[in-house]
N, C-alpha and C positions, 0 to 999 in steps of 0.2 A: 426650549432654549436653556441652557446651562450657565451661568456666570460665577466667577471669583467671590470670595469669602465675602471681601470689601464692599462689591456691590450690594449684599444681601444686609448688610452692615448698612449700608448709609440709604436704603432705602427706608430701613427701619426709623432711623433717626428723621428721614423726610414726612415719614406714617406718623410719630409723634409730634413733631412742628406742627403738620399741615390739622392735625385732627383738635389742637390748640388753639389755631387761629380759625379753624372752620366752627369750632363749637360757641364761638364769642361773636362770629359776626358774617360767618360762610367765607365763601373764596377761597375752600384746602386744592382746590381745583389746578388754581395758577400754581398750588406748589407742586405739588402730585405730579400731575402729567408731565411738566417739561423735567422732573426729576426722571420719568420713567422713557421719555423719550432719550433725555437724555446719555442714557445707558445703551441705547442701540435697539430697545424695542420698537417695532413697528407702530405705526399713530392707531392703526385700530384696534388691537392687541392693547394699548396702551390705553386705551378710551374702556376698550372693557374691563382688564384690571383694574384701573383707578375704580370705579363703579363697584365690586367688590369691597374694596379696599376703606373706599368710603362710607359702607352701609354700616360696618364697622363703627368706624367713628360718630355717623347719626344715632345710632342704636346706645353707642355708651351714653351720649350726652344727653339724648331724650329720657335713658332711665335715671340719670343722675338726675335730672332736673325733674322728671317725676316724681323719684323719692324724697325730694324736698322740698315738694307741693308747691311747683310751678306749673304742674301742667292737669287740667282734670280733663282726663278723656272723655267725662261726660259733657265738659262744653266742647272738647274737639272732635268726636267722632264723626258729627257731620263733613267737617274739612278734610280728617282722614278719608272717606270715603267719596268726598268727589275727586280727592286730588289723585287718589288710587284710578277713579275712569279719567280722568283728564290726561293720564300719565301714559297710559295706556291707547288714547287714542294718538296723542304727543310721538308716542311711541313708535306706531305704526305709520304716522305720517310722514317721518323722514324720509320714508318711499316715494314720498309723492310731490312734499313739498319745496320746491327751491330754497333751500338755509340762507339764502346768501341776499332774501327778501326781509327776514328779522332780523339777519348777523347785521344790515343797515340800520334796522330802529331801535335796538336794543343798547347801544353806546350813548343814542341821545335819550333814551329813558332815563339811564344811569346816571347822567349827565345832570336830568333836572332833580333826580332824588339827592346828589351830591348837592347842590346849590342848596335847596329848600335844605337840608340839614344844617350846613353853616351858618343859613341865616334863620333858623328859627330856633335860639339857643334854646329855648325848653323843652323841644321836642324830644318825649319818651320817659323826661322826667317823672311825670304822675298819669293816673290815668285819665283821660278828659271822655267829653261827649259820644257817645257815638254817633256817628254820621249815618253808618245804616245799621239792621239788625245783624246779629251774627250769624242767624241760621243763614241770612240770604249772601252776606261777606262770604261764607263755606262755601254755597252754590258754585258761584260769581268766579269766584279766586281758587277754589278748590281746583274745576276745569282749566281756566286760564293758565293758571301759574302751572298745575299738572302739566298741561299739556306742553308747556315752553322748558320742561324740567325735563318730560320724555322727547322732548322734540331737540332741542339744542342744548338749554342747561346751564350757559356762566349767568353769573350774577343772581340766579331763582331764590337765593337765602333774602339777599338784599330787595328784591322788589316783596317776600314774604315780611319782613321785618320794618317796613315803611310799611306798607299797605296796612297791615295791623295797629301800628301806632295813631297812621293818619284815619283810618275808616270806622275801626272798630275801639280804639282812645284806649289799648291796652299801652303799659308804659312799658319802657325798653326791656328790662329783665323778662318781662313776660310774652313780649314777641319774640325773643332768641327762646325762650323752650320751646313755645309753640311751633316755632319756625324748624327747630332738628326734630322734633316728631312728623311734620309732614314735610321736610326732605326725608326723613326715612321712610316714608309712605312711597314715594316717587322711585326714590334710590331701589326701592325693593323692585318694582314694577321693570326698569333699564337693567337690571341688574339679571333678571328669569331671561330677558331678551337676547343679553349677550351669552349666558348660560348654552341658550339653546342653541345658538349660532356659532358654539365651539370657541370662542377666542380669548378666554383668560389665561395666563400664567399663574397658577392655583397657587402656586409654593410662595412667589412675588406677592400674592393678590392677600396673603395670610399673613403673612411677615407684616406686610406695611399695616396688616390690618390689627395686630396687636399693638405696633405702634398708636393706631389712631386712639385705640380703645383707652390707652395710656393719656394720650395728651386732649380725648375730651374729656376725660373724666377732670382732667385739672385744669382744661378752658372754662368746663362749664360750672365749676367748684367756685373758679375766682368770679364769674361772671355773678356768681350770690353774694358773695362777698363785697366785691369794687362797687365803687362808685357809681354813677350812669355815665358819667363824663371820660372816664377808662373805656365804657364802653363804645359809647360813640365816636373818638378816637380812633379804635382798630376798626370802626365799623365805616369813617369817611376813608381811612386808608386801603383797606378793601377793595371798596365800592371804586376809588379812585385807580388802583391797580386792574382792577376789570377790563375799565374805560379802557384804558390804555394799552392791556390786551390786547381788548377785541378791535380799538381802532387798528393796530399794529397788525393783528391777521388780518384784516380787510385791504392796506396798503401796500402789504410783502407781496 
């Protein structure tokens, strides 16, 4: 597919938006794809570029937040590695499994992480107890959340960045590194699947991908910097944007 100067232009600027708001609290998703549908590409063409596009912007913000010791691969290589088999089998089971059995339960998940964050003004401020150990939270969550990242995918930043705060008592700053280290785990895994399948727009899938690299690196710059209260801000508006998504594809 070939497009005008402008398109390649304003996709880039959508690659820097979305990689901004994905590196502070997930959901580059809702910008991305209806930007790339937008344009006249096909939705699966468009599902596999965005994925691209977006390992990108995972990969800038995990190393930003690496380099300034948010993230120690020695406490996450176990979540790396289940969330790599989770994702994979997520992956393969779009084959098999009817979407349209979690595109139901995934709005009311959303739904109750939205509520419990308004009403629990502390939440992610400091780090509190943990509920369970962390090697078994990586197990548990590694698979699950993989698998729902390879298998469908809106909102997986949000159900990583609550689960973490609520389970394992890490505070907010440190669930979002955590959280774009294993979307990039996932992202990598969806990403060899559409590779093999032929359906990116490489030139598109580059372009938007400097963009991202551009706007996590300065989501997840201010994300060290701000407040917790900045964060959880763009992180109800999100979570809220999702909801309304995916009710919205479920009703059209």
């Amino acid at each position: 597919m070939e497009f005008e100067i402008w398109v390649y232009i304003l996709l880039f600027v959508v690659g820097v938006f979305s990689g901004f708001v994905d590196s502070i609290a997930g959901g580059g998703g809702l910008i991305t794809i209806p930007a790339l549908l937008a344009v006249g590409i096909p939705e699966h063409v468009a599902l596999a570029t965005n994925k691209l596009q977006s390992t990108f912007g995972s990969f800038s913000a995990s190393y930003n937040f690496a380099k300034k010791g948010f993230i120690k691969f020695s406490e996450l290589l176990s979540g790396i590695i289940w969330t790599f088999v989770g994702a994979i089998f997520g992956t393969i089971s779009v084959l098999l499994i009817d979407p349209q059995i979690i595109k139901i339960l995934i709005p009311l998940m959303l739904v109750g992480i939205f509520l419990y964050t308004i009403f629990s003004p502390n939440i992610g401020e400091f780090e509190k107890e943990k509920k369970m150990s962390q090697k078994s939270f990586y197990v548990v969550f590694g698979l699950i959340i993989g698998f729902y990242d390879g298998f469908l995918g809106p909102g997986t930043g949000s159900f990583w960045m609550f689960a973490m705060i609520a389970l394992i008592g890490l505070e907010m700053k440190k669930a979002v590194a955590h959280t774009k280290a294993l979307n990039f785990t996932s992202n990598i895994v969806s990403l060899v699947v559409f590779i093999l399948g032929g359906q990116i727009l490489w030139i598109i899938g580059f372009i938007m991908g400097f963009g991202q690299l551009l706007g996590a690196y300065i989501g997840s710059t201010m994300v060290v910097k701000k407040e917790i209260k900045f964060i959880k801000t763009i992180f109800l508006f999100v979570v809220g944007c999702t909801i309304l998504k995916l009710i919205y594809d479920l009703i059209k």
